[in-house]
DRENDRENKOL-916160 format. One line per field, with one value per residue (C-alpha): x, y, z. Coordinates in pm, whole numbers, plus 50000, padded with zeros to 5 digits. Layout:
BEGIN
X	(X/...)
Y	(Y/...)
Z	(Z/...)
***
This chain:
BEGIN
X	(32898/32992/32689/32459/32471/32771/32701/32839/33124/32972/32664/32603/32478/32147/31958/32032/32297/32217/32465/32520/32706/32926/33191/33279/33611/33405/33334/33707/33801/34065/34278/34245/34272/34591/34742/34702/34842/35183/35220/35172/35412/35680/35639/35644/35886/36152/36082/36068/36314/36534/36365/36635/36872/36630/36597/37011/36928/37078/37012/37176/36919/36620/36699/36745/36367/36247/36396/36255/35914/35914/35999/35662/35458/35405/35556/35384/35000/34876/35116/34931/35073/35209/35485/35592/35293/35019/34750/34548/34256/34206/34134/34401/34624/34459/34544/34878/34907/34746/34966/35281/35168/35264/35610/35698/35979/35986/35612/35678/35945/35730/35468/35620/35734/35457/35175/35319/35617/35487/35131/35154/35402/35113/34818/35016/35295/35316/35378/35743/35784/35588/35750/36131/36046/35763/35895/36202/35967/35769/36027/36224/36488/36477/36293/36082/36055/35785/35914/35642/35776/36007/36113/35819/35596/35427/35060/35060/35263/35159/35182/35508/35715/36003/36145/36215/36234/36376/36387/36778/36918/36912/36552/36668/36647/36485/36718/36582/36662/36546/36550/36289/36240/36145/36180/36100/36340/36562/36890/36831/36588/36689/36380/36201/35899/35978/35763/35862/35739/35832/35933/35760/35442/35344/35364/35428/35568/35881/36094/36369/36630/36958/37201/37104/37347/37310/37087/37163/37024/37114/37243/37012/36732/36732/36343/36092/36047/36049/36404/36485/36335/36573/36458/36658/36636/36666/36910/36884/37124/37093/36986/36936/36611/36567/36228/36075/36082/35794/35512/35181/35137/35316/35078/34919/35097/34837/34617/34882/34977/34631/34502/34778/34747/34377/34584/34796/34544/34304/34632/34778/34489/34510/34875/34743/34493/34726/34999/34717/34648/35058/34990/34718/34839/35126/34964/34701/35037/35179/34860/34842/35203/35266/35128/35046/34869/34837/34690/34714/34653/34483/34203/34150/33873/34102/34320/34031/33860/34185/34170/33805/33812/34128/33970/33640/33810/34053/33700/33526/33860/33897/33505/33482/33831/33723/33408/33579/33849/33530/33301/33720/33704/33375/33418/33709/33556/33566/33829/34132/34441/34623/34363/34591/34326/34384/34515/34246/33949/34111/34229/33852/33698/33954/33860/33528/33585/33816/33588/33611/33984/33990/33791/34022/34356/34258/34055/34307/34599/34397/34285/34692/34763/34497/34610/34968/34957/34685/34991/35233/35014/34921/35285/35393/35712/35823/35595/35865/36214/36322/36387/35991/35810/35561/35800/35856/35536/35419/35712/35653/35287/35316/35405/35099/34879/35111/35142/34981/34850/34796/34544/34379/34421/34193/33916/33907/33919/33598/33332/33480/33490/33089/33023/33181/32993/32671/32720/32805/32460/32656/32508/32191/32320/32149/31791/31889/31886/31632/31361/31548/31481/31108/31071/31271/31008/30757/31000/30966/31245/30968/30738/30952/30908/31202/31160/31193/31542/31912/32071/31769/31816/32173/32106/31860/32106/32340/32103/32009/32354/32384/32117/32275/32555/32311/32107/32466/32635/32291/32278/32657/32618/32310/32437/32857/32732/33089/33257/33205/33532/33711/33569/33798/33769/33349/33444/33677/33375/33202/33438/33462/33087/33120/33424/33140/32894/33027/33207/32921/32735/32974/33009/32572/32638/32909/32739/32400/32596/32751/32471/32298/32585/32714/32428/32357/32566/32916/32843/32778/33148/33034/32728/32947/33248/32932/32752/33099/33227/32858/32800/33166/33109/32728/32834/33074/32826/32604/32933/33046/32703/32638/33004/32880/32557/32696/32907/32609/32345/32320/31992/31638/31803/32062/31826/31581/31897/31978/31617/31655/32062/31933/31622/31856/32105/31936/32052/31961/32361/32417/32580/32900/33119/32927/32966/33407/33408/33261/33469/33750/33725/33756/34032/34224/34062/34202/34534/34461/34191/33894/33799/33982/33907)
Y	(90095/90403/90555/90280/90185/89970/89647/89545/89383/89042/89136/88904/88662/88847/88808/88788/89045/89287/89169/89523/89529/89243/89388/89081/89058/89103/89451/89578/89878/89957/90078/89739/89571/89782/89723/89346/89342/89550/89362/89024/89162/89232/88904/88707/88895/88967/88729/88385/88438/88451/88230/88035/88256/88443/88082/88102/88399/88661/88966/89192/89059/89090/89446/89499/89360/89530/89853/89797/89711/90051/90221/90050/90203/89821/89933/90241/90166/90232/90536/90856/91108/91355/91108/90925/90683/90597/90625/90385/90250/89873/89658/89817/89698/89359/89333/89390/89147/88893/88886/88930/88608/88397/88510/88311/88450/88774/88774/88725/89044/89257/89163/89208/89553/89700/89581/89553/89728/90052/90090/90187/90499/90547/90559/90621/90809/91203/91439/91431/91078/91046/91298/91114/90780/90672/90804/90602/90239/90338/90375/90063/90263/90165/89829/89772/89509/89450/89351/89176/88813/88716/88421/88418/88603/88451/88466/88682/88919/89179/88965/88807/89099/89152/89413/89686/90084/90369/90739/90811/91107/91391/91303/91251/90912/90518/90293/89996/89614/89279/89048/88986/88666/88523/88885/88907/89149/89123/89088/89361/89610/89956/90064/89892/89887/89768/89741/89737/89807/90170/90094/89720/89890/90058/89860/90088/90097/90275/90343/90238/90233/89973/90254/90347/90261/89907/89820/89466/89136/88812/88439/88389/88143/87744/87764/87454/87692/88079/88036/88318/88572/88719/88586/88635/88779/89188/89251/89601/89614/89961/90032/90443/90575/90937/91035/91190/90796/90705/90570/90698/90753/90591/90293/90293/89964/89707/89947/89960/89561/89482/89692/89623/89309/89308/89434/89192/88927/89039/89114/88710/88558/88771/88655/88300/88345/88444/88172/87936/87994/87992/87631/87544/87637/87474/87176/87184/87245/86872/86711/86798/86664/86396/86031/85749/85433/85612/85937/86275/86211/86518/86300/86106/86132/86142/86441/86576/86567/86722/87003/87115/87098/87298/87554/87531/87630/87915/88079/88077/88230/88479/88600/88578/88811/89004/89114/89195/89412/89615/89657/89800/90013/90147/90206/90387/90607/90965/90936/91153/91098/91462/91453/91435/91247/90977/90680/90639/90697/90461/90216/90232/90175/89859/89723/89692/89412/89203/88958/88948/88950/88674/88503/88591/88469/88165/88048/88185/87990/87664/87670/87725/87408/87239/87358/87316/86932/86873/86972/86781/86507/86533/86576/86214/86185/86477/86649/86568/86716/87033/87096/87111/87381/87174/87108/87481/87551/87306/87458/87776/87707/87628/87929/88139/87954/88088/88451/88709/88525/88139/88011/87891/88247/88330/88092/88231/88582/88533/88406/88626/88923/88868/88750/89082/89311/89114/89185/89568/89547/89621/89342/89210/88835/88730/88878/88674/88389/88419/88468/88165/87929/88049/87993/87671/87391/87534/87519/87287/87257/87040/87368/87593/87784/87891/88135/87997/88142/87983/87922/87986/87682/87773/88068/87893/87640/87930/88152/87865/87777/88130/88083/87743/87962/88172/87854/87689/87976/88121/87727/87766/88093/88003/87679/87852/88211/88387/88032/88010/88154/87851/87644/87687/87347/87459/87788/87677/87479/87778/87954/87698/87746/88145/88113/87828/88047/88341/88147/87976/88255/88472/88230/88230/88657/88615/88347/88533/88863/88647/88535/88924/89029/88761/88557/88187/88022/88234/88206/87899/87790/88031/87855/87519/87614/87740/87377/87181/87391/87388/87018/87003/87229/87109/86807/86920/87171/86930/86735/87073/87126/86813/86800/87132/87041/86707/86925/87142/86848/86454/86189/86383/86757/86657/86494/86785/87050/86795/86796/87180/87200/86873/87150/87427/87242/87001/86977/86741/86683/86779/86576/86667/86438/86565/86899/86869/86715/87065/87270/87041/87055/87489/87470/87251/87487/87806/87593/87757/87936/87925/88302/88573/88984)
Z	(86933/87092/87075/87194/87545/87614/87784/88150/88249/88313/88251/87945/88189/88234/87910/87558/87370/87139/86878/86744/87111/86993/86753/86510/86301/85969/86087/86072/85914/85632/85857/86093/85788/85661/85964/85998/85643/85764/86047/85859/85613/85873/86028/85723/85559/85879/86147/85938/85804/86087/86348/86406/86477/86729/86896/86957/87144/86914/87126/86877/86600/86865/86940/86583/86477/86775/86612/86301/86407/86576/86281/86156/86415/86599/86942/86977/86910/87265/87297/87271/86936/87174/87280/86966/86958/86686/86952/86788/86933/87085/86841/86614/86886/86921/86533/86576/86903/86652/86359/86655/86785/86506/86537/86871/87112/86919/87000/87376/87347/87187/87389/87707/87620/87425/87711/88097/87982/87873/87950/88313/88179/87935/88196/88516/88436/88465/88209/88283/88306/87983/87785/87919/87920/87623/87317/87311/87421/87084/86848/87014/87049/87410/87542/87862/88134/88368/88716/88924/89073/89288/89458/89707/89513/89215/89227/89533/89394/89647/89998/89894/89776/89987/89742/89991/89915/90148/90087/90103/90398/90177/90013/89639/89605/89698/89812/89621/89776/89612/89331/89059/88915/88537/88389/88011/87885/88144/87950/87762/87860/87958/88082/88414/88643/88965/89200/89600/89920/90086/90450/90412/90388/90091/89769/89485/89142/89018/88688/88724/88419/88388/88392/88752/89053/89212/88882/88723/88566/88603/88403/88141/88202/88067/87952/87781/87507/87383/87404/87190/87426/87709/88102/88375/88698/88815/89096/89319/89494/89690/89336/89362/89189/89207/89388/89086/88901/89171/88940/89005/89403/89698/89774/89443/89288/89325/89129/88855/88830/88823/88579/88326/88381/88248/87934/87910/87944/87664/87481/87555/87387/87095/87039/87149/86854/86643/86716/86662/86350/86267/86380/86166/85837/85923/86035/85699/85486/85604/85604/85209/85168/85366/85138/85347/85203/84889/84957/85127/85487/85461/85255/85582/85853/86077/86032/85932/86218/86377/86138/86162/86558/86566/86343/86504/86867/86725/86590/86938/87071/86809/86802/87209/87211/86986/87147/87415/87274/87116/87477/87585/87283/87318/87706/87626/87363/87450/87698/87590/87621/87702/88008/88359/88458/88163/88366/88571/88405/88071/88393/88500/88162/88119/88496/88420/88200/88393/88357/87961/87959/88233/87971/87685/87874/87963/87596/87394/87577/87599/87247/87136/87345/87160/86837/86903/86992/86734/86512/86646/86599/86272/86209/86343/86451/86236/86442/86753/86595/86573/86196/86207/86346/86535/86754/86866/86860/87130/87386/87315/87378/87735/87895/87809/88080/88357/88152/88260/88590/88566/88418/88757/88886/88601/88611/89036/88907/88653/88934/89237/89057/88887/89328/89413/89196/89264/89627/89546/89373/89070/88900/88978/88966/89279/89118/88823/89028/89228/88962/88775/89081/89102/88729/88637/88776/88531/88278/88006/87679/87472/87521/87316/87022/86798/86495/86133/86095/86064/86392/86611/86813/86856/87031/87211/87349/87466/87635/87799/87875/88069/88219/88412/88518/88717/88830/88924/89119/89250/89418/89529/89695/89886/90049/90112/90126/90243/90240/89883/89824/90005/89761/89459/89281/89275/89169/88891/88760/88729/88568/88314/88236/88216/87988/87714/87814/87643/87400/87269/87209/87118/86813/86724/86719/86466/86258/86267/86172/85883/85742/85756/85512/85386/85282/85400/85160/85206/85613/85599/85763/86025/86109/86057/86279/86562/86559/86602/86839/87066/87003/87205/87478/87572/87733/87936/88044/88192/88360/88511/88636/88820/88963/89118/89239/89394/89597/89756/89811/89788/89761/89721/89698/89466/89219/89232/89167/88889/88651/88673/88550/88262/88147/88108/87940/87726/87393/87109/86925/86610/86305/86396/86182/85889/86019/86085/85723/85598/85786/85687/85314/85397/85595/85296/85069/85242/85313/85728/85907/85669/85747/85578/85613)
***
């Protein structure tokens, strides 16, 4: 893709996507392929068996796996050669996060270090800093925490800090005050970013390492689930950090928490993915063992409806993710990394698809819940006792919609970021809409021809479905203009329809590109897993849209804003139970996910 013109950020709203701008799983290389294979390896082959002593919160065995998968290269991925790091590209990393998901509080360690714990030393730090700090975080040799919330400052992380920083007498050093709250790695991380306010102004980011003066963590935490992972507060206590361990610039820390947070998003529904799919095979496993009334409840409608749904909603989180992860990629491709200028041209490249990992973030940790108590489920009351996995599995799941931002942060962050860059003229969203409303009472579904080809009315249904986005928020911002932003339970709405939007037809590129190499018959759980997933999604559409429009008109208006939203969305179901039955039997068949690489 790197030498076509990369898409937008957002901009798949406007008009249809090329789909050779849409990088799909099937188009991995050997090397993406050799390194979900190590990383699978060290999962299955180190983590499993272990689990439950990782769960008792055996810090000595977490630092040791964390050691070990450093040795392997799966710390260091994002780190660039020069300091100890594979400096592999995005969706090797996205791999890795993927197969790392499966592996649950070892995931969240590795996690936590690998993405906000050494990525702003990787694109903010200087050559010092990087040359001290990174090539001990790749190896493992030391681990990272990311040190963001506090008591008062969850999703305004920047208003509520109260962390405080002073330049000491003699100029050497910040007097660091505060105390950060829900710190992965806290109980045993050496290396910190902290970020505080210089003289209850400027909110900036520091390195600051345990062995410093007035550095310390607190009582481990009582959590619903990842128990193995270490969370506890960070105390500074007139904690000294020499001058040279500012991060970046003075002032600069919003710049650096937001952008690796847009990371860590994208990154979170990768492991999401991944942890989903853990949870299906487990899930299809039972099914085929557990005999009620005779049978396999695996042989019954009902778990297999379970099944093909949960499959169906891991592949529109996986494609959508992964499409993503390849726009990053490609806007990231030239950019080297031994350039001073590095951080902010790679941080630039990532920003412009907050959108996209917005997205990402909140799918991927929606479908896990989904997954997750589809398992638990399907397991009975096995499902609800700890010698089963299902059990874990459903705590652990929980935390990932708070992760990383909460999932309601998110869904605001998709629309007002697309509103902001339409009223940059960044993105010509409020063209968009205006030529929609002009064109939509001529409009007629029954007057349109599709093309002789598999899937056409697929993509049909999801260019129209972008289209309704435009239509929806193009009606929103004309009745609230600058109010609009007051209206968060409209706004969420919308978000809701971006995140289908792009979901749905992220899923048609994939099947389409399927069927181009695979041939009809081999893609046809493509084009399967597409239809369920669509024929799910379309209704809610329509809800979604009319709870909107009821909020911005009533009587005459309403019903007018109404036929538009039903022509744009119309969509004639599919048979779906025949369709979960297919993608069923492939799921049994594959005994998990019914794509393999």
């Amino acid at each position: 893709m790197a030498d076509k013109k990369i898409p937008q950020g957002g901009g798949f709203l406007l008009g249809p996507t090329d789909p050779e701008a849409a990088f799909v799983p099937e188009e991995f290389s050997d090397e993406h392929k050799m390194i979900l294979t190590t990383t699978a390896d060290f999962v299955i082959g180190e983590i499993y068996p272990v689990s439950d002593q990782i769960e008792e919160k055996d810090h000595a065995l977490m630092k040791k796996l964390m050691a070990q998968a450093g040795e392997l290269g799966l710390l260091g991925s994002d780190v660039p050669e020069e300091f100890g790091g594979l400096s592999l590209d995005k969706i090797s990393t996205a791999c890795v996060t993927e197969e790392i998901g499966k592996s649950g509080s070892f995931a969240v360690a590795q996690g936590a270090h690998t993405g906000i714990g050494t990525l702003p030393i990787v694109y903010y730090g200087n050559q010092a800093q990087k040359e001290k700090y990174l090539p001990d975080l790749a190896s493992g040799e030391k681990i990272a925490a990311y040190c963001l919330t506090e008591a008062g400052a969850g999703s305004d992380a920047v208003g509520g800090c109260r962390t405080k920083a002073v330049l000491s007498e003699d100029g050497k050093h910040y007097i660091i005050n505060g105390e950060k709250m829900f710190i992965t790695n806290g109980g045993w991380a050496e290396t910190f970013i902290v970020f505080a306010k210089i003289d209850n102004t400027d909110f900036s980011a520091f390195i600051v390492e345990r062995d410093f003066p007035g550095v310390s963590s607190g009582a481990e935490e009582h959590k619903l689930g990842i128990q193995g992972s270490s969370t506890t507060t960070v105390i500074l206590e007139d904690a000294q950090v020499p001058v040279e361990n500012l991060l970046y610039e003075r002032g600069k820390g919003a710049t650096i928490a937001l952008n690796v947070l847009n990371i860590g998003r994208y990154k979170l529904g990768c492991a999401a993915t991944g942890g989903a799919k853990g949870a299906l095979e487990t899930a299809t496993k039972f099914a085929k063992e557990r005999v009620q009334f005779g049978k396999p409840i695996a042989e019954f409608g009902a778990i297999q409806e379970k099944l093909a749904r949960m499959a169906s909603k891991i592949y529109a989180a996986e494609t959508s993710i992964y499409r993503s992860v390849g726009l990053i990629d490609a806007s990231l491709h030239g950019v080297d990394p031994t350039d001073p200028e590095y951080g902010g041209k790679a941080s630039a490249a990532i920003r412009e698809y907050a959108v996209e990992c917005s997205i990402d973030k909140v799918l991927g940790s929606e479908v896990l819940d989904f997954v997750v108590d589809e398992c638990v489920q399907i397991h009975g009351g096995y499902g609800y006792v700890s010698e089963y996995p299902a059990e874990r599995y459903y705590r652990d799941a929980r935390i990932n919609r708070i992760f990383e931002g909460t999932n309601e942060i998110n869904r605001m962050t998709i629309p007002g970021e697309l509103l902001k860059r339409a009223m940059k003229g960044k993105l010509p969203l409020m063209a968009a809409g205006q030529k929609l409303l002009g064109e939509i009472m001529e409009y007629s579904p029954m007057m349109v021809e599709l093309p002789d080809e598999p899937l056409a009315y697929e993509a049909h249904v999801a260019e129209m479905a972008k289209k309704s986005v435009i239509y929806v928020a193009g009606l929103a911002a004309q009745t609230f203009m600058q109010k609009l932003i007051h209206q968060q339970e409209l706004l969420l709405k919308i978000a809701d329809m971006i995140i289908e939007a792009f979901a749905m037809e992220s899923c048609v590129i994939r099947a389409k590109k399927a069927i181009a190499s695979l041939g009809e018959d081999k893609a046809k759980v493509y084009m399967d897993m597409t239809q369920v997933y669509m024929d799910e999604v379309m209704p809610r559409m329509m809800a979604w849209a009319n709870e909107c429009l009821a909020v911005m008109a009533e009587g005459d208006d309403l019903r007018t804003m109404m036929v538009g939203a039903r022509k744009l969305l119309k969509y004639n179901p599919a048979n779906a139970i025949a369709l979960k039955r297919a993608v069923a039997a492939k799921v049994l068949d594959k005994n998990g996910y019914p794509i393999s690489y």
